[in-house]
C-alpha positions as CSV (number, residue, x, y, z in Angstrom):
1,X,93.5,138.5,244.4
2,X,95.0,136.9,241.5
3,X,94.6,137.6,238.0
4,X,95.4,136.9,235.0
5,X,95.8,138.7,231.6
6,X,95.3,136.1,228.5
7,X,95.8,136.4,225.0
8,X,97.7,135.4,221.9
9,X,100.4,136.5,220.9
10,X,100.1,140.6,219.7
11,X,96.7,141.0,221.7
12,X,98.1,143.5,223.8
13,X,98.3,142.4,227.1
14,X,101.7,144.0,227.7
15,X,100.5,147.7,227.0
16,X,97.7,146.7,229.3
17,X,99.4,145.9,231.8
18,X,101.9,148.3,231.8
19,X,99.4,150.9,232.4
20,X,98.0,148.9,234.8
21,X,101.8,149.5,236.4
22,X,101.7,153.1,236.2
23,X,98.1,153.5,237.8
24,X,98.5,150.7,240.3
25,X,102.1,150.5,241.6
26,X,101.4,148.7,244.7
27,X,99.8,145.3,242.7
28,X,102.5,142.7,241.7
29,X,102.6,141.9,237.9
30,X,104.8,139.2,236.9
31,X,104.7,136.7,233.9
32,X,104.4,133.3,232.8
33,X,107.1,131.7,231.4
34,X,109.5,134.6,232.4
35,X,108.4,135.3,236.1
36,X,111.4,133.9,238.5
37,X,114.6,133.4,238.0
38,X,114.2,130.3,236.4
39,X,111.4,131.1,234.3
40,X,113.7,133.6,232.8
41,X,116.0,131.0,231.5
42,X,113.3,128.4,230.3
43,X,111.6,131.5,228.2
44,X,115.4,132.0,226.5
45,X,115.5,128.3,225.9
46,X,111.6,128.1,224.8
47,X,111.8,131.8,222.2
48,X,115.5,131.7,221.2
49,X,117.2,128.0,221.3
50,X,115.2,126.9,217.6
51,X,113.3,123.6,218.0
52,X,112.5,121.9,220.9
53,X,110.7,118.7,220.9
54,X,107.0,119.4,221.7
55,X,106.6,117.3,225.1
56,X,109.6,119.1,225.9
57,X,108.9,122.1,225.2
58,X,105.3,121.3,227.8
59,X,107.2,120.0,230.6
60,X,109.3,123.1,230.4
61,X,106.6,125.3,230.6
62,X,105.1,123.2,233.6
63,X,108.5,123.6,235.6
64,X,107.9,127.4,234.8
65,X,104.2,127.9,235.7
66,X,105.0,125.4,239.2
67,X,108.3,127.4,240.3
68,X,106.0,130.6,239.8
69,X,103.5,129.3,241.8
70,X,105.4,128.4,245.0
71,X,107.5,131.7,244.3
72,X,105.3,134.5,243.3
73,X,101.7,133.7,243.5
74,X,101.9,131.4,246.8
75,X,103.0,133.6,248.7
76,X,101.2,137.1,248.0
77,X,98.0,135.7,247.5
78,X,97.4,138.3,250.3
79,X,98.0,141.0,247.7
80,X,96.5,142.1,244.2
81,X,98.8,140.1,241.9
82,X,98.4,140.3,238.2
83,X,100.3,138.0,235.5
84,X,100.6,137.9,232.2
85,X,99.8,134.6,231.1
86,X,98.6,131.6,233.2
87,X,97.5,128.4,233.3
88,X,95.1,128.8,230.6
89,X,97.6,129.7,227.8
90,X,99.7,126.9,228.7
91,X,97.2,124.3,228.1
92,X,96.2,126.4,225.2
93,X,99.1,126.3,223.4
94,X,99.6,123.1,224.0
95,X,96.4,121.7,223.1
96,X,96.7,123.6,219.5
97,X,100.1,121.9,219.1
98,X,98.4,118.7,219.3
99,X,100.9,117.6,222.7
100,X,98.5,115.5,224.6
101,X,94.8,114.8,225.3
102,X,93.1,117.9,226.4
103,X,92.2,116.1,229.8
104,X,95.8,114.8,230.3
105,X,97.0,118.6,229.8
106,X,94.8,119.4,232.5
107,X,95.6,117.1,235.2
108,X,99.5,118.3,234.6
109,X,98.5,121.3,235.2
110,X,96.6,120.7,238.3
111,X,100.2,119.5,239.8
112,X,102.0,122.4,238.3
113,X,99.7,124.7,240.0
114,X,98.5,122.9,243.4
115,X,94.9,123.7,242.6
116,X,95.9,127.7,242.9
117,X,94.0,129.1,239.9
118,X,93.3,132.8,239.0
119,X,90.1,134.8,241.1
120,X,89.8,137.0,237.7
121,X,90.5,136.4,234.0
122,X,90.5,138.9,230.9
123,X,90.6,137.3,227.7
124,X,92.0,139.8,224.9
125,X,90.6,138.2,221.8
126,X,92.0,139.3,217.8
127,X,90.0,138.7,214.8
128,X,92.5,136.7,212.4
129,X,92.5,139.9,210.1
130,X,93.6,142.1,212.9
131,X,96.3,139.5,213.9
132,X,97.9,139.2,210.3
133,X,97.7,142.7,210.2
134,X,99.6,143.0,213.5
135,X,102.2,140.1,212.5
136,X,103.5,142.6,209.9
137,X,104.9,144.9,212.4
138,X,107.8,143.3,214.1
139,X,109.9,140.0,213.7
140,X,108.8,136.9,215.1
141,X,109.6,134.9,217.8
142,X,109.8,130.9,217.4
143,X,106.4,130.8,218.6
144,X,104.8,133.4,216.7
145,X,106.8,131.8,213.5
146,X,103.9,128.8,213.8
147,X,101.9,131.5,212.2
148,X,98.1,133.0,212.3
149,X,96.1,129.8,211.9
150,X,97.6,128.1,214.9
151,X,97.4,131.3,216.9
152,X,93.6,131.5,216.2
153,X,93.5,127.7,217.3
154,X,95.2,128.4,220.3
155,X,92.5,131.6,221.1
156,X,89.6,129.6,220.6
157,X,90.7,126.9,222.9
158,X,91.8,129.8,225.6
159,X,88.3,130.7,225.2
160,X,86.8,127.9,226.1
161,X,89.3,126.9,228.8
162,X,88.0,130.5,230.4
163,X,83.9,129.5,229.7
164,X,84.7,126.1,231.4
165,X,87.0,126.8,234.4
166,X,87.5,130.3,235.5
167,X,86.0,131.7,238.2
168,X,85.1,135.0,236.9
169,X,85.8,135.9,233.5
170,X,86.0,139.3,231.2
171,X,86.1,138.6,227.3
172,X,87.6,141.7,225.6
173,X,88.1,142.7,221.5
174,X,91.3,143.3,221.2
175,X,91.1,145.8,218.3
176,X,89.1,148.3,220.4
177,X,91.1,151.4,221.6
178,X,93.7,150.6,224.3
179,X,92.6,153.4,226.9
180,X,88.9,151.7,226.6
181,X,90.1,148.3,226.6
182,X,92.1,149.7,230.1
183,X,89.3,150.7,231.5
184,X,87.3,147.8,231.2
185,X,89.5,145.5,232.9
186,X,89.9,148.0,235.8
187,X,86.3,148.2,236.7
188,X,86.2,144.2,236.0
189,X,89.3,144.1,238.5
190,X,87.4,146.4,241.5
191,X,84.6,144.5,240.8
192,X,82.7,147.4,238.8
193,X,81.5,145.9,235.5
């Protein structure tokens, strides 16, 4: 089973899934952009290397999301993967950023991925009050730098990316305690909701 853990940036999906780690240590986690050895590199050229054009910066995180594909998801799908980020952020950020037609964004990614799409998705979702107040605890990355308004633009169209096209979906508020929020997702993940 594959799933994926969605949110903007300072949701919390890494202290979700790291607890995930420590209660499930057989699952795989890995992470898009950041989940091969070559997504390593294109997410220190894509957070540390200042401006890159915006197409470029898209086709970059295409290469990503197809190497970890063929490399990581492909071949476990036997397994209970989970990843932070998919698919669905991609085209989210994107789309914010104003890159391409929505439908264009789409059909790239339906080559980047080969048609293999999450089973499961959990949406952590920030009110724009809890974001800003979250921005003010750590420095920013390049993409974080673009600031709250596009980050709530890029949630809203995660949103609707999950209501459209996943296959089974969990929408979660962010704000809510982190052991509650955990065990949310791990009755949504055994199929328990």
């Amino acid at each position: 089973m594959y799933i994926a853990i969605e949110g903007i940036d300072r949701a919390g999906k890494s202290t979700q899934i790291n607890m995930l780690k420590k209660r499930f240590k057989e699952w795989i986690y890995t992470k898009e952009p950041g989940g091969t050895r070559l997504g390593k590199k294109i997410r220190d050229i894509l957070l540390h290397s200042g401006t890159v054009h915006p197409v470029a910066e898209y086709f970059l995180f295409l290469a990503d999301r197809n190497e970890h594909i063929n490399s990581v998801v492909k071949p476990n799908l036997d397994k209970t993967i989970v990843s932070d980020r998919s698919y669905i952020s991609g085209i989210a950020y994107a789309h914010a950023n104003h890159i391409l037609p929505l439908k264009e964004l789409i059909e790239l990614n339906e080559t980047a991925t080969q048609g293999i799409y999450p089973d499961k998705v959990v949406l952590l979702k920030l009110s724009q009050r809890e974001l800003e107040k979250r921005f003010h605890s750590q420095s920013l990355d390049s993409i974080e730098k673009r600031g709250p308004h596009y980050l709530m633009r890029v949630q809203n169209i995660m949103q609707e990316l999950i209501e459209k096209r996943a296959k089974d979906y969990l929408i979660l508020d962010a704000s809510e305690p982190a052991e509650d929020i955990f065990e949310k997702i791990t009755n949504f993940i055994k199929g328990e909701r």
